[in-house]
N, C-alpha and C positions, 0 to 999 in steps of 0.2 A: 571938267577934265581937260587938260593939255589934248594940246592937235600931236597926234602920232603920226612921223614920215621917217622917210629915209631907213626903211629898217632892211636890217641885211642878216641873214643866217649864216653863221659860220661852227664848224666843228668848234667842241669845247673839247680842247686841251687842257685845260688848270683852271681850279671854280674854287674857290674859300669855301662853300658851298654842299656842293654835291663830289661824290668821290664814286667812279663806277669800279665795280670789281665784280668777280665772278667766281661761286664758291664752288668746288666739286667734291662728292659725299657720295656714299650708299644706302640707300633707303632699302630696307629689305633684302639684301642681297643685289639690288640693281642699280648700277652705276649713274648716279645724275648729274648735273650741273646748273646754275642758278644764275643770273643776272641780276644785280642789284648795287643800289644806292646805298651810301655811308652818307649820312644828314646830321645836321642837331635833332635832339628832342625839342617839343614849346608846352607853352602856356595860350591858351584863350581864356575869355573872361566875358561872361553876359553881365553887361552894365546896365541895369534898371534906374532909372529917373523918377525919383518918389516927389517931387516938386512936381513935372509934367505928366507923370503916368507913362512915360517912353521907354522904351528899349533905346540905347546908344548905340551904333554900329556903325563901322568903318566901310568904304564904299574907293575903292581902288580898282589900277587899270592892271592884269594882272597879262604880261605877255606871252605864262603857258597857255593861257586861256582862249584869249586872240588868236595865236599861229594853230592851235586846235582846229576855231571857228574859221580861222581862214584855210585848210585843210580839207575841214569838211567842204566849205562852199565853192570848188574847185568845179569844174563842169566836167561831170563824168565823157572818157571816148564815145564816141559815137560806137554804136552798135555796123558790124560789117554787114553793107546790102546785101541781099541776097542775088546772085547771078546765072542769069539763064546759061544753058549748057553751052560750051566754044565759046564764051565770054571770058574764061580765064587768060586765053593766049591772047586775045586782043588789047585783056588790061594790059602783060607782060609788056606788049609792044607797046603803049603810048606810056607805061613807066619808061620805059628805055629810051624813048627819044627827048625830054630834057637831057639827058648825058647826053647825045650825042651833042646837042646846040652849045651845050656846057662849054663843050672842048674849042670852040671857033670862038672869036674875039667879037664877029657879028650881031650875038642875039640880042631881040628886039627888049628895050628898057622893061616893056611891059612887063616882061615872064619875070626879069630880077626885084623888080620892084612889089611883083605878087608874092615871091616867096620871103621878101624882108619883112614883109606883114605879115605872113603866117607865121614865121619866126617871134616877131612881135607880138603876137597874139598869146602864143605856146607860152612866151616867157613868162607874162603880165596878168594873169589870171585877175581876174576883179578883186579889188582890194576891200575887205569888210565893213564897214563901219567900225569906230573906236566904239563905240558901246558892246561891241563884240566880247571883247576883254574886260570887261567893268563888271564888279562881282562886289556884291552884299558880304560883308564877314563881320565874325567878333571881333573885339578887339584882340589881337594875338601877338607874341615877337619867340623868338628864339631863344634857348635856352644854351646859350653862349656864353657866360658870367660864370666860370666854378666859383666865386667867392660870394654868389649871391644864391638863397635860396629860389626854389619856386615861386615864391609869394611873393618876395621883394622884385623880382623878375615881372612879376605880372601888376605889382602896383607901377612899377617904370613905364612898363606900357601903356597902362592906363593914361598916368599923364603925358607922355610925351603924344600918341596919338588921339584921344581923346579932351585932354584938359581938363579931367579930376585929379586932386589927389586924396587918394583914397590912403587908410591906415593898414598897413598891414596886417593888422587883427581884424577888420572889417569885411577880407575877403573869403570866404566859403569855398574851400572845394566839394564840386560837385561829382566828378567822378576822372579817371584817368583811361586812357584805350589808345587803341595802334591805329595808324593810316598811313595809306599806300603798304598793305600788307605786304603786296606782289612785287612792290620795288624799293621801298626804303624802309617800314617797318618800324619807324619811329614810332614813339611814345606822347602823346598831348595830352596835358592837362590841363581839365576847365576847372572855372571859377565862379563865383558870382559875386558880384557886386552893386550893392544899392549906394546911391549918390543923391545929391540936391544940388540947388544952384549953389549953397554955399560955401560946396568943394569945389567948383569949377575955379580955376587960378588960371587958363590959358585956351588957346584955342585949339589945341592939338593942332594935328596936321601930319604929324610923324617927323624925322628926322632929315630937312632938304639935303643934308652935308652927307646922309646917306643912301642918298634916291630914291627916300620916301615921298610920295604924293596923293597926299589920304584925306578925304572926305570924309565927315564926320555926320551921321545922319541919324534922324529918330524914326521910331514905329511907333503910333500909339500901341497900347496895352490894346485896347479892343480890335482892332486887325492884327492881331501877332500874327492869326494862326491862318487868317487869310492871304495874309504877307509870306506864309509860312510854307502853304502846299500851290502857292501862284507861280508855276513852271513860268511863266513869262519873264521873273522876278532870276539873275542867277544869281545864287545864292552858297555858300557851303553848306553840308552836311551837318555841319555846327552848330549852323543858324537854327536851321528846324529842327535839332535836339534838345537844344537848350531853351528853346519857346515850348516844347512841348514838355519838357523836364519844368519850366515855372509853373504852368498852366495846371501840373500836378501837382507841384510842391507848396508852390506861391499865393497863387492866383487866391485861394479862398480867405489869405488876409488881406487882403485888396476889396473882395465883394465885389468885383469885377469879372463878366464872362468873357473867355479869349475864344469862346467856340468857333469854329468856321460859320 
């Protein structure tokens, strides 16, 4: 993965993307209101490798994920000491005398250069490791093309980030369902797809011209399911549906165990 710097958060204004709105309705008689996301709908797609016995999967930096992890790993305030009795007016008094020094042109460098750190400290919180943001997926893209079915949508995918090309009669749907109920409420649909080396035509990678940077990785078949429930490993919700959707469906024409 690329070295990630220089990142900076700013309010979104305009996103091709995401579109926030806010719906207000009555549910039973009581007045509500809702915050949510307008998104595309996608496609995923579990690519099986019957050459190697692999699962395919895409391996990216993803920067909701990162500013999360960097979020969480913020150092909570310190907890307030606790203060014996007549200790309150004393603090009062030695808060108040920085101001007064403030106000004279004299004060010692020390005290201003103590509080340029603590400022710099407050600002800079430890910055995560880029593996923070680095997540296991299917192969997936957006369903952005009205002229293009599902299916042709998701063999595109295929090749452009992984490097099959797969026929669009060859892909299986496996089933369809909502994610991000609570804020965007889209629709994805998986796929499946078995492959060999003698579909591979390219290396994937995803699309540079569109600030795709996508690693293309395998699982064997026999750690799916170890790969599958290994919290270490971040993953989507995808991932471990659809290993565990073959491992039902699949697995027994393989004669191969996926058990943990």
């Amino acid at each position: 993965m690329e070295q990630i710097n220089n990142l900076q958060v700013v309010p979104c204004t305009d996103s091709n993307y995401l579109k926030p709105f806010r719906v207000h309705y009555s549910q039973n008689g009581t007045k509500k209101y809702w915050d949510f996301m307008r998104t595309h709908d996608s496609v995923s797609v579990l690519i099986f490798n019957t050459t190697s016995h692999c699962f395919v999967l895409v391996k990216q930096f993803r920067p909701a994920v990162y500013m999360c992890e960097w979020e969480r790993s913020k150092p909570k305030p310190p907890e307030p000491a606790e203060q014996p009795e007549g200790a309150e007016g004393a603090e009062a008094g030695a808060a108040a005398q920085p101001e007064a020094s403030e106000a004279g042109e004299g004060g010692s460098d020390g005290g201003e250069k103590a509080g340029e750190d603590a400022t710099a400290a407050a600002a800079a919180p430890g910055q995560p490791p880029v593996s923070a943001g680095v997540t296991y997926e299917l192969c997936a893209g957006l369903v952005d093309k009205p002229n293009l079915t599902l299916e042709e949508i998701a063999r595109q995918e295929v090749l452009e980030e992984c490097g099959y090309d797969v026929p669009v009669t060859k892909l299986r749907k496996i089933t369809s369902y909502r994610s991000g109920v609570g804020v965007t409420g889209a629709k994805q649909t998986m796929f499946y797809a078995e492959v060999s080396e003698e579909n591979r035509v390219g290396e994937g990678g995803g699309q540079p011209q569109e600030g795709e940077l996508i690693e293309v990785v395998k699982v064997p078949l026999h750690e799916a399911m170890s790969f599958a429930y290994d919290e270490r490993i971040p993953k989507t919700m995808g991932v471990i549906f659809s290993f565990i959707w073959f491992q039902s469906n699949m697995s027994p024409k393989y004669k191969i165990s996926t058990n943990v």
